[in-house]
N, C-alpha and C positions, 0 to 999 in steps of 0.2 A: 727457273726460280730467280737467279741472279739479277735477270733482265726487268726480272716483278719489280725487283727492289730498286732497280736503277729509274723505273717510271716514281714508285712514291717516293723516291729524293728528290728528283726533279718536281715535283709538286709541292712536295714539300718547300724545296727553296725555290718555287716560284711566290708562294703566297709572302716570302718574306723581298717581296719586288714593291717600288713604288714607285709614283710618275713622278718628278722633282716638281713639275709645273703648279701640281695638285697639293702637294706635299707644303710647299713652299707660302705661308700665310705672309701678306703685306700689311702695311698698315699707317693710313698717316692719324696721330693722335689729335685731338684739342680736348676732351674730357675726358676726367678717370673710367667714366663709364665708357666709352668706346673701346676698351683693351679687350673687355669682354664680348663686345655686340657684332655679331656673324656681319651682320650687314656694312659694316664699314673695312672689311676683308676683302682683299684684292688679291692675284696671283701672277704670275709672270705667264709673259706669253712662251718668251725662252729662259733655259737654263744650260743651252748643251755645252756654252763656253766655261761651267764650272761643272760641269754633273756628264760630258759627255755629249754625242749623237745621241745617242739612244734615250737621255733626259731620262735617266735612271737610277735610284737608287738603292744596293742591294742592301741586305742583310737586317730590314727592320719591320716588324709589322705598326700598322696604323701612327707612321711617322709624319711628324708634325714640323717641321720650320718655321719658328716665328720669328719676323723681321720686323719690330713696331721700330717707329720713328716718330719723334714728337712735331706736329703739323708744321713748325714754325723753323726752329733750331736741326732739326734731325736728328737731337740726342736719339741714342739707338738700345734698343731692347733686344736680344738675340737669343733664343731657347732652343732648343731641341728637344722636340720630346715622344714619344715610342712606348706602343704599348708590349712588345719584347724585343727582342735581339738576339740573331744567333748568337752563339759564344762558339770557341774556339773547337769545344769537343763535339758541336755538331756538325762531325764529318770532314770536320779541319778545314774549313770554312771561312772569312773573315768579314765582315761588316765593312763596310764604306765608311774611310772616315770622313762624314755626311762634317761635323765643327769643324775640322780641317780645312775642307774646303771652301766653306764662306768665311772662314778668317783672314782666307787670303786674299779674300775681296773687298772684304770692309775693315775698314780703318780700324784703328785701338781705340778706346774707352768709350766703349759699352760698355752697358750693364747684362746683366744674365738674372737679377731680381727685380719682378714687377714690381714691387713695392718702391723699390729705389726708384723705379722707372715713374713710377706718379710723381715720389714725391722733385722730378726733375722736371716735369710737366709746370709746374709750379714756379716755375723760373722762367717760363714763359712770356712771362708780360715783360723780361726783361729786353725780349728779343727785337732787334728793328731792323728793317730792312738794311743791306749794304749797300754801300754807294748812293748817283747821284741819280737823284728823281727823272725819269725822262717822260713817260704820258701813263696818265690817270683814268680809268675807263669803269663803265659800270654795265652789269649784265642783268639782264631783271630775269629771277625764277622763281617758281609758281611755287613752293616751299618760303622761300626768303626774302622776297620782293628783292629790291635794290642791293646788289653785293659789289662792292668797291674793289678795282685791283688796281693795282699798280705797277711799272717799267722800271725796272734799277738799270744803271750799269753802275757793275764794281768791279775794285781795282784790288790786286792779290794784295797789293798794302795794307786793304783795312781790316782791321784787329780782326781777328778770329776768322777770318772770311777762306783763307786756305784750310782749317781742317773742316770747315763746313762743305766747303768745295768738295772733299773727301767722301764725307759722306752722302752728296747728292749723286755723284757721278756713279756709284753702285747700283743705280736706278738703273742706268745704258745695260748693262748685264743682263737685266729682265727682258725688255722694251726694246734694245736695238739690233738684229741680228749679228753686226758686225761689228758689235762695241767695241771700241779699248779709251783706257784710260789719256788723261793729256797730263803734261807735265806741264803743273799749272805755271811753274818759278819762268819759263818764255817771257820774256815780257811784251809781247809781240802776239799777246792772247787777251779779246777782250771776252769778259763776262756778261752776259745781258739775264737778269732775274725776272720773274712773274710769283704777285706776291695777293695772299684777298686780305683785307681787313676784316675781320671779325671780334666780334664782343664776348670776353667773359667775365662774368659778375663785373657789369659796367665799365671794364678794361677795355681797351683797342688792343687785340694783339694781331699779329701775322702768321698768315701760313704760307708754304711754300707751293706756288702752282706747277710754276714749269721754269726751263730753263735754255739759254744758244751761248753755243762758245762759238768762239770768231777767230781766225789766224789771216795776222794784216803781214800779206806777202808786200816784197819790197818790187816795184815795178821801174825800172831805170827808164829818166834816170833821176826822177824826184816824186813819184805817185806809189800810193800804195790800191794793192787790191784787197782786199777782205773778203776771206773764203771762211763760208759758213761749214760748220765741221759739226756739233752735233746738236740737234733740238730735239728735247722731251716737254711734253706736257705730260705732268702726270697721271695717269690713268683714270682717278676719279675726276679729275676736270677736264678729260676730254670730251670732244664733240660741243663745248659752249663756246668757241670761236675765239679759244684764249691763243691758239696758234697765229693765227693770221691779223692780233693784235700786236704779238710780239714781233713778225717776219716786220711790217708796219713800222715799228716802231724803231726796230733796227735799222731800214733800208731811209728814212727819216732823217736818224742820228749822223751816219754814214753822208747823204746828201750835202748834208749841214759842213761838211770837210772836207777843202778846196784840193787836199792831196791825193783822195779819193781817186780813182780812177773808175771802176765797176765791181760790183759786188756780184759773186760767184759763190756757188757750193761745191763740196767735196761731195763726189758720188754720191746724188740726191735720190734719195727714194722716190717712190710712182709719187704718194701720199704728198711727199713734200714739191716735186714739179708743180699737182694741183693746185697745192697753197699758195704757191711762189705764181703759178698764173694770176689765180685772183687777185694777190694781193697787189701784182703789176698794174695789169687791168683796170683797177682802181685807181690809183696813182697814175696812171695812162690817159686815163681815160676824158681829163680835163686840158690836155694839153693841144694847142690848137693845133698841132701836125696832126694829132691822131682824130682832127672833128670828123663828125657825120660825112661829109659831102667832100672829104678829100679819100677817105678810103676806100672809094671802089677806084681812085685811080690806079692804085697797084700800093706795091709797100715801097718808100722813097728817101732817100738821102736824108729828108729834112727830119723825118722817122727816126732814122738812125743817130742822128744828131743831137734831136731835141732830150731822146730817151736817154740818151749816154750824158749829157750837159747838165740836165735836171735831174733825172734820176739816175744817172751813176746806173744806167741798165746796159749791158753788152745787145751785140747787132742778133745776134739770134734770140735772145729773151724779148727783143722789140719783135722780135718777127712774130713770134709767138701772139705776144699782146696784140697785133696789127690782123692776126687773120681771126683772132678770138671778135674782136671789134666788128670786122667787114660781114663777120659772120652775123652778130646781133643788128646791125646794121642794114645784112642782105635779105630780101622778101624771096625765101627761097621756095614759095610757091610760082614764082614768076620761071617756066624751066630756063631762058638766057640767062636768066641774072644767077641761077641756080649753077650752074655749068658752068658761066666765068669762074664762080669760085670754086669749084671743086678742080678744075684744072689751077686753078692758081696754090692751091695748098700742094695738091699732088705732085705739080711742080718740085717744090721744096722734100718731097716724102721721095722724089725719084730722085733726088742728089747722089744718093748712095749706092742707088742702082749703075747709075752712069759712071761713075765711079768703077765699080767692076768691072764696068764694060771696058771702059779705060786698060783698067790693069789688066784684060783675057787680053786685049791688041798689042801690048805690049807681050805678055805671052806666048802668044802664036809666033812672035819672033824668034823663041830660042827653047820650045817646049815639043819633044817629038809627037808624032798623031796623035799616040794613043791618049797621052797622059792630055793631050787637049780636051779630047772627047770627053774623059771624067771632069773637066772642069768646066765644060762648054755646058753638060747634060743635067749640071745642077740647078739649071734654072732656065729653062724655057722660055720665052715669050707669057706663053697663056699664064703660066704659074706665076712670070711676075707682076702681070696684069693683075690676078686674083687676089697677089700679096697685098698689091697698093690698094687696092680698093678695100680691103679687111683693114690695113692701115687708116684708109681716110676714114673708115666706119667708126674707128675708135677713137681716132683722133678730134674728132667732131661729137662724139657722143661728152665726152671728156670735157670739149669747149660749151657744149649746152648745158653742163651740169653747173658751170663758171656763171652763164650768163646767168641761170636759174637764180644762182648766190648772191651772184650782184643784184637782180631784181628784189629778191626778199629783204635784201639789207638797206634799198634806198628809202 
C-alpha cells in the first residue's frame, strides 16, 4: 500500500514541474496592444544560470514569467503568475522561489502593474539613442519596406546609459550560455548599440536591436587591443544581417585609431567565428595583397601585413580570410588546382597534429614503455588521416557558406 501512495505523490508533484525556458515569456514592447498579442512573445533558449541544469521549476502549475520590456528604454514589466501552488501542508513540500530568482538578475525599478507599464510606454518618444552616431543602414522587408537602423557607440557618462545598460545585459542570461555580467564603471569598456527607427502616431522613436561590449586591453608599450566580450542581437531581429552590420561597424571604428593594434574576441562561439569570417572577407577582400591573381601563390608576408596595417586583423584571421578567398578564387573542378588547395589548408588543420608529435618525442625521453603505448595508441596514423580530412570537410563546407553570403549580398 505504502509504495501505491509513494507513486501518486510523485505524480502528483510531478505535474506541479515546469520547463523555465517555456515558462518564461519575453517581450520587446512598442504598442499597448502588443502586451497582450502571443505573437510578439519570445522565450529564452537558456535559463539554467538562474533556474538550474535541469531548467526547472518546481512547485507550480501552468506557471507563467512575464518579462515585458519597453522596445526602446527597457523599462521592465515583471509578473509571475500560476494557476496553483503547492503550499506548505502538501506534504511539507516548498515551491521555488521562481520572484527571487529573477530579481537577482534584473535590476530595480520595475513595475509588476501592466497598466503602469503602458502608461511608461508613453514616454517613449522621449527616448534616443546614446552616444555618437557611427553608420546608418537600411534593410528592406516584405511587411515594412525600408526600416532604418542605426550604430551608436556610448560612453557610461551619458545620462541614464548605466541603468539602461542594466537592463539589456539580462538579455546574456537567456541567449548566451556562459553569460555574466560586466562591470560597466571600467573605463576601459566600450559600448557599441543597434537601434531601428520606427513611427508612432507620426513620432520617430527607437527601439533597441542588439548590442557588443568591447575590453581595450593595454598592449606595451603604447597600442591597445580590443577584445570583443559579448554580442546579442536580440532574438526578434535575428537572421536580418543586423550582426555582421555591427561586427563591421565596430572593426571600422577601431581601424580609424592609430593605437589600435588588432581586434580579438574572447572565446568566440562557432556562430560568431562565421560572422567574424564574413565580415573579414569583406573588408579583405579589396585589398591588393589579397587580389585574384596573387592567391594561389600561397598565403605571404605582404598578407599578413596589409590585414594587420589596414584592418587591425591578426596573422591567423588573415590566414583564414586568405584560404576562404583562394577557395572562391579556385576552379576546384580542375583536380591539380583542387589538391594544391586541399593540401595547403590541411597544411595549417595538421599544426596541431605535429604539435603532438613534437610533444610524444619529447616523451619517449623520460616515459616508461607502457605508459608510451597509451599515449602512442591514441591516434594512429589512419585515424589522423580520417580526422583531418573530416576537418577539411567542415572547414570548407563552412568557407562555401561564406562565399554563398558574399555572393548574395554583392
Amino acid at each position: 500500500v505504502a509504495g501505491g501512495n509513494v507513486n501518486t505523490m510523485e505524480k502528483k508533484l510531478a505535474e506541479y514541474k515546469c520547463d523555465t525556458n517555456e515558462a518564461i515569456s519575453l517581450k520587446l514592447v512598442r504598442f499597448p496592444e502588443d502586451v497582450d498579442d502571443d505573437s510578439t512573445t519570445f522565450h529564452p533558449e537558456y535559463s539554467h544560470q538562474v533556474f538550474g541544469d535541469d531548467e526547472v521549476a518546481f512547485g507550480y502549475k501552468g506557471l507563467q514569467i512575464q518579462l515585458f520590456y519597453a522596445a526602446g528604454n527597457l523599462s521592465t514589466l515583471f509578473k509571475v503568475k500560476y494557476t496553483s501552488k503547492v503550499t506548505e501542508t502538501f506534504d511539507c513540500v516548498e515551491a521555488d522561489d521562481v520572484e527571487g530568482k529573477i530579481r537577482e538578475i534584473i535590476p530595480a525599478g520595475f513595475t509588476c502593474n501592466t497598466d503602469d507599464f503602458i502608461s511608461l510606454l508613453e514616454k517613449e518618444a522621449n527616448f534616443k539613442p546614446f552616444g555618437t552616431l557611427l553608420h546608418t543602414y537600411t534593410v528592406h522587408s516584405e511587411e515594412a519596406g525600408e526600416l532604418t537602423y542605426q550604430i551608436h557607440k556610448a560612453e557610461v557618462t551619458c545620462p541614464g546609459f548605466r541603468e539602461y545598460h542594466e537592463r539589456l545585459q539580462t538579455f546574456l542570461m537567456w541567449f548566451i550560455e556562459t553569460a555574466s555580467f560586466i562591470d560597466a564603471d571600467d573605463d576601459r569598456w566600450d559600448f557599441f548599440l543597434v537601434f531601428e527607427k520606427y513611427n508612432k502616431d507620426g513620432e520617430t522613436l527607437y527601439a533597441t536591436v542588439g548590442y557588443m561590449t568591447v575590453y581595450n586591453y593595454y598592449v606595451y608599450p603604447d597600442k591597445t587591443r580590443p577584445r570583443v566580450s559579448q554580442m546579442l542581437i536580440l532574438p526578434p531581429f535575428q537572421g536580418e544581417g543586423h550582426g555582421a552590420q555591427l561586427l563591421e561597424a565596430v572593426h571600422r571604428f577601431y581601424c580609424s585609431l592609430p593605437k589600435v593594434q588588432d581586434i580579438t574576441a574572447e572565446d568566440p562561439s562557432e556562430n560568431y567565428v562565421k560572422l567574424r569570417d564574413y565580415v573579414l572577407v569583406k573588408l579583405c577582400q579589396g585589398l591588393p595583397s589579397f587580389a585574384v591573381d596573387k592567391l594561389h601563390l600561397g598565403f605571404s608576408a605582404d598578407m599578413i601585413k596589409e590585414a594587420q596595417d589596414k584592418l587591425k586583423i591578426n596573422k591567423k584571421h588573415a590566414r583564414r580570410v586568405y584560404e576562404i578567398l583562394r577557395l572562391r578564387a579556385t576552379d576546384m573542378s580542375d583536380e591539380d588546382k583542387a589538391r594544391e588547395y586541399r593540401l595547403e589548408v590541411k597544411k595549417r588543420l595538421f599544426g596541431p597534429y605535429r604539435k603532438n608529435q613534437r610533444e610524444l618525442a619529447k616523451m619517449r625521453k623520460c616515459l616508461r614503455p607502457e605508459e608510451l603505448v597509451s599515449h602512442m595508441s591514441q591516434m594512429d596514423t589512419q585515424t589522423q588521416h580520417e580526422e583531418l580530412e573530416k576537418s577539411y570537410q567542415d572547414v570548407v563546407e563552412d568557407y562555401r557558406r561564406i562565399i554563398e553570403r558574399l555572393a548574395s549580398q554583392a
